[in-house]
C-alpha positions in Angstrom: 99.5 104.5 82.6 102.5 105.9 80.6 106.4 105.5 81.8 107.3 109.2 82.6 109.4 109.1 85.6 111.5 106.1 86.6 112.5 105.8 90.2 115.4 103.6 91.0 116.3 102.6 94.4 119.8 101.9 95.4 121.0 99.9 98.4 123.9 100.8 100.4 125.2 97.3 101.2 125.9 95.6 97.9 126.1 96.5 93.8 123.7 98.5 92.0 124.9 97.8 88.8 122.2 95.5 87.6 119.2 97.9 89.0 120.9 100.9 87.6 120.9 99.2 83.8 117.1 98.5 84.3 116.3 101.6 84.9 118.6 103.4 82.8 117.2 100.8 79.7 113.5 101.6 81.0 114.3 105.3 80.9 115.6 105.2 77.7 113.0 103.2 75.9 109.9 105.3 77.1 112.2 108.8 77.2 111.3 109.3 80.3 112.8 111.0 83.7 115.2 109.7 86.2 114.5 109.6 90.1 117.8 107.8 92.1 116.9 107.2 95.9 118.6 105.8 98.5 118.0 105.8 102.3 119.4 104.2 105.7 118.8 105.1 109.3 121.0 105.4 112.1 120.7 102.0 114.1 120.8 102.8 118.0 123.9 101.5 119.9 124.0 98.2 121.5 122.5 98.0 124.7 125.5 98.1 127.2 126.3 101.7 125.2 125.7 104.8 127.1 126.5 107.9 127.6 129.6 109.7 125.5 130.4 106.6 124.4 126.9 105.7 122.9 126.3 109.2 121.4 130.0 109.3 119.5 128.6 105.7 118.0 126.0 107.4 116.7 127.6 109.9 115.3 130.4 108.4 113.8 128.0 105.6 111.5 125.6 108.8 111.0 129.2 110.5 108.7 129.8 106.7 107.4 126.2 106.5 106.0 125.9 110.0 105.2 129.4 109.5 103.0 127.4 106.5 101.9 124.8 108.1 100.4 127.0 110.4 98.5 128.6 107.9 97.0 125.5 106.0 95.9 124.3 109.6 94.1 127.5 109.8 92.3 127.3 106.5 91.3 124.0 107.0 89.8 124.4 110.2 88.2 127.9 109.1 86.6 125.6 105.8 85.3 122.8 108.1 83.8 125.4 110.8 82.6 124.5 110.1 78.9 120.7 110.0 79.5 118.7 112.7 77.8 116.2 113.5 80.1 116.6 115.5 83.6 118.0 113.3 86.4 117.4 113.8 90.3 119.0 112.4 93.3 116.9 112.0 96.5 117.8 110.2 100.0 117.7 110.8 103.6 118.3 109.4 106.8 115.8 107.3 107.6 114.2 103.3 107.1 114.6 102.9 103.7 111.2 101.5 102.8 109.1 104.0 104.1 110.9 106.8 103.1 110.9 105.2 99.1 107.1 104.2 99.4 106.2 107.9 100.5 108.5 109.6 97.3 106.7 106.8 95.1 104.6 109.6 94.8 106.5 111.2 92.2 107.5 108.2 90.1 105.4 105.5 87.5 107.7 102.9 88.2 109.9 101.5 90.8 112.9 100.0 89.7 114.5 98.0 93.1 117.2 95.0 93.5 115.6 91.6 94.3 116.4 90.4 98.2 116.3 86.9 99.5 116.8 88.0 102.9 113.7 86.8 104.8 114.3 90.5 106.6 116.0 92.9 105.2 118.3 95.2 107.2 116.2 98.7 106.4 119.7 100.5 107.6 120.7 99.1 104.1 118.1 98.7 101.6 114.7 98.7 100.7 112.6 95.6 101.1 110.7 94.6 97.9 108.5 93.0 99.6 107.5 96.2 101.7 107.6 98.3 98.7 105.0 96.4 97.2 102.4 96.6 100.4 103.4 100.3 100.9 104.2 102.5 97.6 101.1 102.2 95.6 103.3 101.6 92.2 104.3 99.0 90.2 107.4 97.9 91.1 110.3 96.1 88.7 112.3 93.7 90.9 115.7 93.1 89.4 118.2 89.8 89.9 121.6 91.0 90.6 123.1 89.8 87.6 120.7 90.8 84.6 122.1 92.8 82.2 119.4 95.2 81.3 115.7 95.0 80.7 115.1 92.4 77.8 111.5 93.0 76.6 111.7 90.9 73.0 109.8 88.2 75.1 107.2 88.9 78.4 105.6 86.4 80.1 102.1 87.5 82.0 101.6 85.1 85.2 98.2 85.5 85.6 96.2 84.0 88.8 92.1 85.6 88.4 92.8 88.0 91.1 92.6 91.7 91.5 96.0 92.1 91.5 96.9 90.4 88.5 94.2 92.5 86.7 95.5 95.6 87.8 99.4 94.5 87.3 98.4 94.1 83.3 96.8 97.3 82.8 99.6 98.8 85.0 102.4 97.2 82.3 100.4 98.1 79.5 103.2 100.5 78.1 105.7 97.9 78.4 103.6 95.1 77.0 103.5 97.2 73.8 107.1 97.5 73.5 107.3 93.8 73.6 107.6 91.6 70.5 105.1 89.3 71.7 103.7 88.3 75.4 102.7 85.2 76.7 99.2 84.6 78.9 100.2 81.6 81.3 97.7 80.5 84.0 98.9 77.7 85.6 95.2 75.6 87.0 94.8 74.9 90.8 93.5 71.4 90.3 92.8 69.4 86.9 88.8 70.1 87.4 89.8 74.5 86.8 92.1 73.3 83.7 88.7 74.7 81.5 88.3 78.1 83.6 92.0 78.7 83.3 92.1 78.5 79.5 88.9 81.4 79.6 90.8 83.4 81.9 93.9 83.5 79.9 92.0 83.9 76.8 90.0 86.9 78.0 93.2 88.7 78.9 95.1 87.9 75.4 92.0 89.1 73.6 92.2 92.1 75.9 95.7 92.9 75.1 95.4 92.1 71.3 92.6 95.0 71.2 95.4 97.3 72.8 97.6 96.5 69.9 100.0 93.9 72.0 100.6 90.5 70.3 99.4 87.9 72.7 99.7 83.9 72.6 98.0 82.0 75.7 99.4 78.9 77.8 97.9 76.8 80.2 99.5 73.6 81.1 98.2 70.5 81.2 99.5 69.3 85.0 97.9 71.4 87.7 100.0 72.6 91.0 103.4 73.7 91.4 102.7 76.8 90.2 106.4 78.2 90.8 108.1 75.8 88.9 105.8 75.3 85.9 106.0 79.2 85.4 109.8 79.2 85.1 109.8 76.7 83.1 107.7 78.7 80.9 109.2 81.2 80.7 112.0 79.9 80.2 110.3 78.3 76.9 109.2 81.5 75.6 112.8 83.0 76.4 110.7 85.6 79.0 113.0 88.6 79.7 110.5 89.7 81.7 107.3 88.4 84.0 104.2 90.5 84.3 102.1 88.9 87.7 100.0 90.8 90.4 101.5 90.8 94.0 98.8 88.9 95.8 98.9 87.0 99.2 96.8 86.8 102.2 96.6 88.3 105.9 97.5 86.3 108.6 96.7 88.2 111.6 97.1 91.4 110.2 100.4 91.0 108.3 100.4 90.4 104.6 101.9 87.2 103.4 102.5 87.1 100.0 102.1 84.4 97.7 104.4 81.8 96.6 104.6 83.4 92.9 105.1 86.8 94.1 107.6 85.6 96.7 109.3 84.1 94.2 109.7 86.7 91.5 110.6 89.3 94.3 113.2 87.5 95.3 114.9 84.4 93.8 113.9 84.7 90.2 116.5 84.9 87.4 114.3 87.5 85.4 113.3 90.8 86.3 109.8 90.8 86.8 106.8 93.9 86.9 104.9 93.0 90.0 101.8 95.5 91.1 98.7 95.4 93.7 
């Protein structure tokens, strides 16, 4: 995969600053296109509301999130104004995660603001966490105070799953562009410590014959996967973290992991998360 078209989804309750540099940085880097999107339905009126009275509800937050929306495009496009390549605004009324997952279509790369809402409100923003079961591309989840996207230093969290597998070769452009990336495979138990250090090697050798320096890490202490990957990458000053967004299904709903939880929605980094 190549960086062509950037996608960048805004939310209409809160700043967009943070998700806008991102993208705008990604764009730059890899000259490639600009997609803004931005979406919200009309929520039906409470219960007790009928009638004239329930249909003028309606209306009325239909003109606030319409106005809404067209303040989030101008917003965008007067953040991208300097950016060389075309730019496009898209949005409608409607739940913002499906409507973003079925324009993903026309994008490489989603660029969205991390939540830590354990639901979020789809009459105001996309859901990461959605995004990632639904849109078929990688995804860059951003913390609401990073300053761009900081690629001297990227950190690969690496678990020997699909995902992960298909999150590195997805990032492969932007693994390039780093200075050097870091293999880390934190080991289940002190017994895998062995299989972990031939997993991570594999994958460094892998990205080494694609031109990307590559170190591996695999800590001694087992468990606590979370923790021992921030600290990490906080080590390797990580601007970034590369990881596949793996879980399991619980009666038909996907839960995701604890790493992918994480990095989609409390990390301090941005992180490239793909299934």
């Amino acid at each position: 995969m190549n960086v062509k078209t950037v996608m960048v989804s805004l939310a209409l309750d809160g700043a967009n600053e943070a998700s806008l540099r991102v993208a705008g940085d990604l764009a730059r880097r890899f000259e490639a296109r600009l997609i803004g999107i931005a979406a919200a339905e009309v929520r039906p009126p409470l219960y007790f509301a009928e009638g004239a009275y329930a249909q003028g509800v309606m209306e009325g937050e239909e003109v606030a999130i319409r106005n809404r929306l067209s303040e989030l495009e101008a917003e965008f496009r007067g953040a991208m104004e300097n950016h060389a390549r075309p730019v496009e605004w898209r949005s409608a009324l409607a739940p913002a995660t499906p409507f973003i997952a079925s324009e993903a279509r026309a994008a490489d790369v989603i660029v969205v603001g991390a939540r830590a809402e354990a639901l979020v409100d789809p009459s105001v923003a996309a859901d990461p966490n959605g995004l990632l079961m639904q849109a078929g591309r990688p995804l860059i989840t951003v913390p609401r105070d990073a300053q761009g996207l900081a690629l001297r230093d990227v950190l690969v969290a690496w678990k020997d799953v699909r995902e992960a597998r298909r999150a590195v070769a997805d990032a492969l452009p932007i693994l390039a562009a780093a200075k050097t990336v870091t293999v880390a495979e934190v080991a289940e138990s002190a017994t895998k410590r062995a299989d972990a250090l031939a997993h991570v090697e594999d994958v460094a050798r892998w990205l080494r014959e694609h031109g990307v320096v590559a170190n591996t890490i695999v800590p001694d202490s087992h468990g606590r996967a979370v923790e021992q990957l921030d600290e990490i990458a906080g080590r390797v000053g990580a601007g970034l973290v590369v990881a596949g967004a793996y879980g399991h299904s619980r009666l038909r709903e996907w839960v995701l992991g604890g790493v992918t939880r994480h990095l989609a929605t409390a990390s301090a980094r941005c992180a490239f998360l793909s299934r």
